[in-house]
C-alpha positions as CSV (number, residue, x, y, z in Angstrom):
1,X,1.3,78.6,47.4
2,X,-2.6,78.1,47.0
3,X,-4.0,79.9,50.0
4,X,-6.7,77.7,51.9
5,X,-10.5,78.2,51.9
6,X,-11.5,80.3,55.5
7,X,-15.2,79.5,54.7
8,X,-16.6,76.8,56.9
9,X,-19.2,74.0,55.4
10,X,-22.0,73.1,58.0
11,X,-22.9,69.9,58.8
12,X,-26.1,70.4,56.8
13,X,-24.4,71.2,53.7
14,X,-22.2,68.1,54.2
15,X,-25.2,65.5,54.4
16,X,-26.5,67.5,51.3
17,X,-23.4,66.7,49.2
18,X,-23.9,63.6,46.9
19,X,-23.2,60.3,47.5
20,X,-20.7,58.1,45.7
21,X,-22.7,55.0,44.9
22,X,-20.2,51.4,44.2
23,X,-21.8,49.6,41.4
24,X,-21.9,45.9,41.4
25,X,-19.1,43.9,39.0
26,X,-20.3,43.2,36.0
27,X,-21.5,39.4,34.8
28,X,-18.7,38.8,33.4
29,X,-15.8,39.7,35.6
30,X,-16.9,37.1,38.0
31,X,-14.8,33.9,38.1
32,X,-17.6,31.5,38.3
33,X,-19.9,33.3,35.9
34,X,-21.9,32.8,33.0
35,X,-18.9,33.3,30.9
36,X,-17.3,30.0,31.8
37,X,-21.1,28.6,31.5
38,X,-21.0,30.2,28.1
39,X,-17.3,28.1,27.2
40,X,-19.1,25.2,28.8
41,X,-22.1,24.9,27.1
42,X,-19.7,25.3,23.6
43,X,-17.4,22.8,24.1
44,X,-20.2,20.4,25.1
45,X,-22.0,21.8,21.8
46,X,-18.7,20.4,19.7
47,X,-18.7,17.4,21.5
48,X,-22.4,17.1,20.4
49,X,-21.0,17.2,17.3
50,X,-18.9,15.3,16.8
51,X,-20.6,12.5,17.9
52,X,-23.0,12.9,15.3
53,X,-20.3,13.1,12.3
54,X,-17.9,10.3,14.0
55,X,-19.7,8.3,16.4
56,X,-21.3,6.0,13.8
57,X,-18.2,4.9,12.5
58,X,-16.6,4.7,15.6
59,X,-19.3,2.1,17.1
60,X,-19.3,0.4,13.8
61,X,-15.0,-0.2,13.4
62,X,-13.5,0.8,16.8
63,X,-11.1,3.3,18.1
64,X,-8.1,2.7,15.5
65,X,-4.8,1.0,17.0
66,X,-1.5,0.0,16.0
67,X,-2.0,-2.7,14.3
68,X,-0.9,-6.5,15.7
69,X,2.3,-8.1,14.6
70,X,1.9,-11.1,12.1
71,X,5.5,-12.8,12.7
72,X,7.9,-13.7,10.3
73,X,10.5,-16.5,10.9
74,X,13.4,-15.4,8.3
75,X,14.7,-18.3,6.6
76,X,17.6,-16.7,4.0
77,X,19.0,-13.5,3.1
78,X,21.7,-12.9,0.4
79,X,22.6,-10.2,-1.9
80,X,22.1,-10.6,-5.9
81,X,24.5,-8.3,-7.2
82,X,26.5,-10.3,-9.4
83,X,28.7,-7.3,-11.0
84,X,29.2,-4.8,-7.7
85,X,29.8,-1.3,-8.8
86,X,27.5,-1.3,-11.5
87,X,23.7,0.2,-11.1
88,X,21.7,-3.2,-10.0
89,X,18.2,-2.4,-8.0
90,X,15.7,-6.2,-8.1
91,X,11.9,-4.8,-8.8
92,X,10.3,-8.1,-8.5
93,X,10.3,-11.4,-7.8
94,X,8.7,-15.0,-8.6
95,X,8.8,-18.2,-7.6
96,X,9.7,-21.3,-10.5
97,X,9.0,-24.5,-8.6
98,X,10.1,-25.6,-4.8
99,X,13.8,-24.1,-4.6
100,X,14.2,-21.9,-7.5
101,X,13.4,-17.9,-7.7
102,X,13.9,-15.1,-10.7
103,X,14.3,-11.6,-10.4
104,X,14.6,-8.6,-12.5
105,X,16.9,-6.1,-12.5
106,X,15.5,-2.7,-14.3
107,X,18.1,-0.6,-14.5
108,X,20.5,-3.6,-15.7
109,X,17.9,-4.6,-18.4
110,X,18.3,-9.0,-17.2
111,X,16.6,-11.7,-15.6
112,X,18.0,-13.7,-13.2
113,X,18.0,-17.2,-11.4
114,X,19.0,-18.0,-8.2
115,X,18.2,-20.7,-5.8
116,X,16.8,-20.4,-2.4
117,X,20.8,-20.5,-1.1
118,X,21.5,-17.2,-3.1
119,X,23.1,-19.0,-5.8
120,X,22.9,-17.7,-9.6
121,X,21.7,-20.1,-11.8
122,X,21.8,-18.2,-15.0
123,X,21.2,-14.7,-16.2
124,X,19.9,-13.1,-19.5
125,X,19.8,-9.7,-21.0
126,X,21.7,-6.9,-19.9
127,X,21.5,-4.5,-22.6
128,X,18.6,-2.2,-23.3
129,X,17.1,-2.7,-26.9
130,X,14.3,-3.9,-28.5
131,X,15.9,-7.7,-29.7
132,X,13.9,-10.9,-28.3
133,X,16.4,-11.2,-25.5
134,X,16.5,-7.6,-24.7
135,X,15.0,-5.8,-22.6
136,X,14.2,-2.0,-22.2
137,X,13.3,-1.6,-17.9
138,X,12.0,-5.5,-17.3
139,X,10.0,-4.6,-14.2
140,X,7.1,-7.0,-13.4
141,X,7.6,-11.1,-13.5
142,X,5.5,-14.3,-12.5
143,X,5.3,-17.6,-13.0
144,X,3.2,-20.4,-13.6
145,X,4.7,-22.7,-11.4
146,X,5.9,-25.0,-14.3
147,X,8.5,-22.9,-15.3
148,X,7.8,-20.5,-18.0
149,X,8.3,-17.2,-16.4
150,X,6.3,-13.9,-17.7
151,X,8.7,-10.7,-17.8
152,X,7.0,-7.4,-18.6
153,X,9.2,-5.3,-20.5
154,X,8.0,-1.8,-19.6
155,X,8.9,0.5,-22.6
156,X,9.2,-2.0,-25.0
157,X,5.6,-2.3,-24.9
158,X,5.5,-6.6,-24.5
159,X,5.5,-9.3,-21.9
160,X,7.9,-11.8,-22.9
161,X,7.6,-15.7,-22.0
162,X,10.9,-17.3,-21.4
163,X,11.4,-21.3,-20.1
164,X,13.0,-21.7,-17.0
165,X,16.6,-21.9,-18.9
166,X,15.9,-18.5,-20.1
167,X,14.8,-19.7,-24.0
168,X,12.4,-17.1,-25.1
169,X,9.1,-18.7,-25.8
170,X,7.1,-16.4,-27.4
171,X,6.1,-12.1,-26.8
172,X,2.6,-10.8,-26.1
173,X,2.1,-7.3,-27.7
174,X,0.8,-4.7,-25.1
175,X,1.7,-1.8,-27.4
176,X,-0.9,-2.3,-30.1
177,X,-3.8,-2.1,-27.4
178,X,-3.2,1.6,-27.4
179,X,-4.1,2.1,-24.2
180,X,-1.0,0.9,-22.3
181,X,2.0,3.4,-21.0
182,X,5.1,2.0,-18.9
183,X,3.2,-0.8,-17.1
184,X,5.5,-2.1,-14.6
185,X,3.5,-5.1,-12.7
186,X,2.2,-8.1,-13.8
187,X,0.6,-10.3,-11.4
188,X,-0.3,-14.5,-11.9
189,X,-4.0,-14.3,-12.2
190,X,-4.8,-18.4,-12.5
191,X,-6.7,-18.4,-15.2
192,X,-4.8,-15.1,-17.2
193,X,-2.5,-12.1,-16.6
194,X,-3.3,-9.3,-14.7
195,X,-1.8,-6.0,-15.9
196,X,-2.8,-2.7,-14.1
197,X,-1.7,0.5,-15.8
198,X,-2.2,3.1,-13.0
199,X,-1.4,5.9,-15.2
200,X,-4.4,5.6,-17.3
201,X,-6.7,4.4,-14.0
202,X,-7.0,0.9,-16.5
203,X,-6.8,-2.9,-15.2
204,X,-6.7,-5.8,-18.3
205,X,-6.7,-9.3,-18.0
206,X,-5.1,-10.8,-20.6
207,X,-4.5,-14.7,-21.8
208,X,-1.9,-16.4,-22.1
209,X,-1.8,-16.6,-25.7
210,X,-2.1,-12.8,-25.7
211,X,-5.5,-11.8,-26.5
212,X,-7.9,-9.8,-24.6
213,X,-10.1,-11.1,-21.7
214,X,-12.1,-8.0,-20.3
215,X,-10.4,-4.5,-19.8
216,X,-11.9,-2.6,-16.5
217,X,-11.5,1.2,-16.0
218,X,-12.0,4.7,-14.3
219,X,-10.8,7.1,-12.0
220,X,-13.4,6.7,-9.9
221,X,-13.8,2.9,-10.2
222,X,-10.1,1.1,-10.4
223,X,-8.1,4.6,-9.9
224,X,-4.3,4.3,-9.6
225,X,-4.1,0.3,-9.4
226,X,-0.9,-1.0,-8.3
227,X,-1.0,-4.7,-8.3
228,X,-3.1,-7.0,-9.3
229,X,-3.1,-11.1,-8.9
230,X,-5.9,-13.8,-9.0
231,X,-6.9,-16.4,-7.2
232,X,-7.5,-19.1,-9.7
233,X,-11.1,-19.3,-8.7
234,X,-12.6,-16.3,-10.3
235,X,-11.5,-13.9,-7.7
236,X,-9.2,-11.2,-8.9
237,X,-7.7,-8.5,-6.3
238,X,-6.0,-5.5,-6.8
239,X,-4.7,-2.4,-4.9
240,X,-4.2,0.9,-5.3
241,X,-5.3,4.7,-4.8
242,X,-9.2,5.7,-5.3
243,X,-9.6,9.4,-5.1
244,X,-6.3,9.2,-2.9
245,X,-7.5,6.5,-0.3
246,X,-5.5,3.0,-0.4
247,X,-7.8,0.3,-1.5
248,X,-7.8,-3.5,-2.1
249,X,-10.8,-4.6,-4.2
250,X,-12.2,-7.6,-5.0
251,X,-13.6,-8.0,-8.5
252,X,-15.9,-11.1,-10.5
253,X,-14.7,-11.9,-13.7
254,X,-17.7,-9.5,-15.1
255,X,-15.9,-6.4,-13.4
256,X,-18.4,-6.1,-10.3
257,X,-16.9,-5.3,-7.1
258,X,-17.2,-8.2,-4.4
259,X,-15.7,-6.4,-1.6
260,X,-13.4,-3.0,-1.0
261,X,-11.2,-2.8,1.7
262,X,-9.6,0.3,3.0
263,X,-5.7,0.4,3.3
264,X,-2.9,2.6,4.6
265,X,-0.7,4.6,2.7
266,X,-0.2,4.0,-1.1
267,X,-1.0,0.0,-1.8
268,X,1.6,-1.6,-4.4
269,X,2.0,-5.1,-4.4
270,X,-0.2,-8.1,-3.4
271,X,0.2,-11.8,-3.2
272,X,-1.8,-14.4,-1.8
273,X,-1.1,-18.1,0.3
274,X,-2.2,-21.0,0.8
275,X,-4.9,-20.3,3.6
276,X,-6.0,-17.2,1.1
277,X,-4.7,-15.1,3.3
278,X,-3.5,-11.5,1.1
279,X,-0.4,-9.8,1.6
280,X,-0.3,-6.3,1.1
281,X,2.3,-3.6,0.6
282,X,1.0,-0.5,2.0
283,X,3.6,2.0,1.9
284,X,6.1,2.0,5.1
285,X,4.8,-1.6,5.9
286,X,3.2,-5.0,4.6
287,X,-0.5,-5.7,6.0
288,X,-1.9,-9.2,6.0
289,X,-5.9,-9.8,5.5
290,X,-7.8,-12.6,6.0
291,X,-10.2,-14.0,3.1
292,X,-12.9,-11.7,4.3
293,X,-10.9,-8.4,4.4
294,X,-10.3,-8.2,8.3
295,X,-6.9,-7.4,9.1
296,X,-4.8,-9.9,10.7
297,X,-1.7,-7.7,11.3
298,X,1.3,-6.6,10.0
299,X,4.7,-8.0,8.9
300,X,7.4,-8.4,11.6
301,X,10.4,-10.5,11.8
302,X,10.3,-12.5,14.6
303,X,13.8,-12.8,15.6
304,X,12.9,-8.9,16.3
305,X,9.5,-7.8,17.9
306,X,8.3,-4.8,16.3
307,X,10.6,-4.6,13.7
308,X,8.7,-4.1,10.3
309,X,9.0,-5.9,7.6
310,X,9.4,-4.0,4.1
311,X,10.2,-4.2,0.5
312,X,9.4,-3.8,-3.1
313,X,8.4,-7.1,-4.7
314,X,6.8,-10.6,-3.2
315,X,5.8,-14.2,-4.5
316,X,4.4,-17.2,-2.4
317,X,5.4,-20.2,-3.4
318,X,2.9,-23.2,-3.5
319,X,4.1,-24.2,0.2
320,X,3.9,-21.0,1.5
321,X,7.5,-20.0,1.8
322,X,7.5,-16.3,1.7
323,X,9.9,-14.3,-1.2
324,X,10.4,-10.8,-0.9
325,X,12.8,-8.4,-2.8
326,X,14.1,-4.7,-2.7
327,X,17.3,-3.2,-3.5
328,X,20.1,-5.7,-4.5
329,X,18.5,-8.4,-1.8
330,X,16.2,-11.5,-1.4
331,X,14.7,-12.4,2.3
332,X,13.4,-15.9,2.7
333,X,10.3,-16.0,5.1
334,X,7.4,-18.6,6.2
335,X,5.3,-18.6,8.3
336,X,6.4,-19.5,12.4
337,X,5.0,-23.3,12.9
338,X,4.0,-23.6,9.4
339,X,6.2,-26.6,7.6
């Protein structure tokens, strides 16, 4: 046991001992302190920011919303598959006259005719080859509206012109351009064919006799077009990705750029009505623009609010009833009010 001290300390020694002295928190300990200034004055800093990079853009477009519906009124819907069990997927469609449509089938290699009840007309094809009424992956079609329909046959190089009972008329050589490879759209361009081939960032507009109108180009200036149609007054659109970003341009017939429009998602198909308003396919849905380039909204059927509207092919006829393809199935549309 540790024996305790005897000596005694005076009272003099004890106000001589040292005395403990409590220093004062530091800055930065304190709840309400210049370190929650300090996380203040950065976040306000960011916001700064921020506003400097974005706030341009934001006065001059708006915050972004969902887009409005633009309402469908669904007029028929039938299937096409005129031999069940077999591979059968429609890649496009096109309207021949008031109450006729063709499709292709790409995987089946044949054209076919139905009318705007779902029933086949005719068919032709259905074996891959390179013969005048073969095919080799038909993918793109349109039509003049007087019945000759334009079928591009991807790998066999050609668009082939058939009359609207399937007699082949005549076949445009795409192969000896040299810079075609698997085109798979061709849009109705009025006064020509369109034919974008996005793997080589080229869009041509050919005649109808074959020969070669103007041929427009780049990466950086058509990208990875997708469709491509014309207005029949000098205006030709198409659609696709520019370094990645969906576009719809508007091009002259020398090649200069009227107007560029930014999309969703990966543009595919267009097609145009009456009132020049564009449809476009964007992806996971189908956006309608106004002749300007504003966006009206996007495709709904109107038997179900909010529902979108998709698929892989469209064609307008001249009345403005609406075509749309995808799988093994047509949908009918127009316009709600529209006659």
């Amino acid at each position: 046991m540790a024996r305790r001290s005897s000596k005694k300390v005076s009272s003099k020694q004890r106000s001589a001992a040292p005395k403990a002295v409590i220093a004062p928190p530091p800055a930065s300990s304190s709840v309400n302190g210049s370190g929650s200034g300090s996380f203040k004055k950065f976040f306000i800093l960011v916001l700064i920011i921020l506003g400097v990079l974005y706030g341009p853009s934001l006065f001059k477009t708006g915050v972004h919303s969902k887009p409005k519906d633009f309402p469908l009124e669904k007029v028929a819907q039938f299937s096409l598959n005129p031999s069940p069990g077999k591979t059968f997927f429609v890649t496009a469609v096109a309207a021949i006259g008031p109450n006729l449509l063709a499709v292709t089938d790409s995987p089946g290699c044949q054209v076919l005719e139905y009318d705007f009840k779902g029933k086949l007309i005719r068919k032709w094809g259905g074996k891959s080859g390179k013969a005048p009424n073969e095919f080799n992956e038909p993918s793109g079609i349109t039509s003049d509206r007087k019945g000759n329909l334009y079928v591009l046959d991807t790998w066999n190089g050609a668009i082939k012109v058939f009359d609207v009972n399937g007699k082949l008329k005549k076949v445009l050589d795409l192969a000896h351009f040299g810079f075609f490879y698997g085109p798979r759209y061709v849009g109705w361009g009025g006064d020509c064919l369109m034919i974008p081939n996005g793997g080589n960032f080229h869009l041509v507009r050919l005649s109808f006799a074959g020969d070669l109108l103007s041929t427009w180009a780049g990466k950086d200036e058509i990208g990875n077009v997708g469709g491509a149609i014309g207005d029949g007054k000098g205006h030709y659109y198409a659609c696709g990705l520019i370094n990645e970003k969906g576009r719809i341009q508007v091009f002259d017939q020398l090649g200069q750029v009227l107007r560029s429009t930014k999309t969703e998602g990966s543009p595919s198909f267009l097609a145009l009505d009456s009132k020049e308003r564009l449809y476009v396919g964007c992806g996971n849905d189908v956006r309608v623009f106004d002749s300007a380039g504003n966006l009206l909204g996007v495709l709904t059927d109107e038997a179900e609010p909010g529902k979108l509207v998709n698929f892989s092919g469209i064609d307008i006829t001249s009345d403005d009833m609406i075509l749309t393809c995808g799988g093994d199935n047509v949908t009918i549309y127009k316009i709600p009010g529209q006659k």
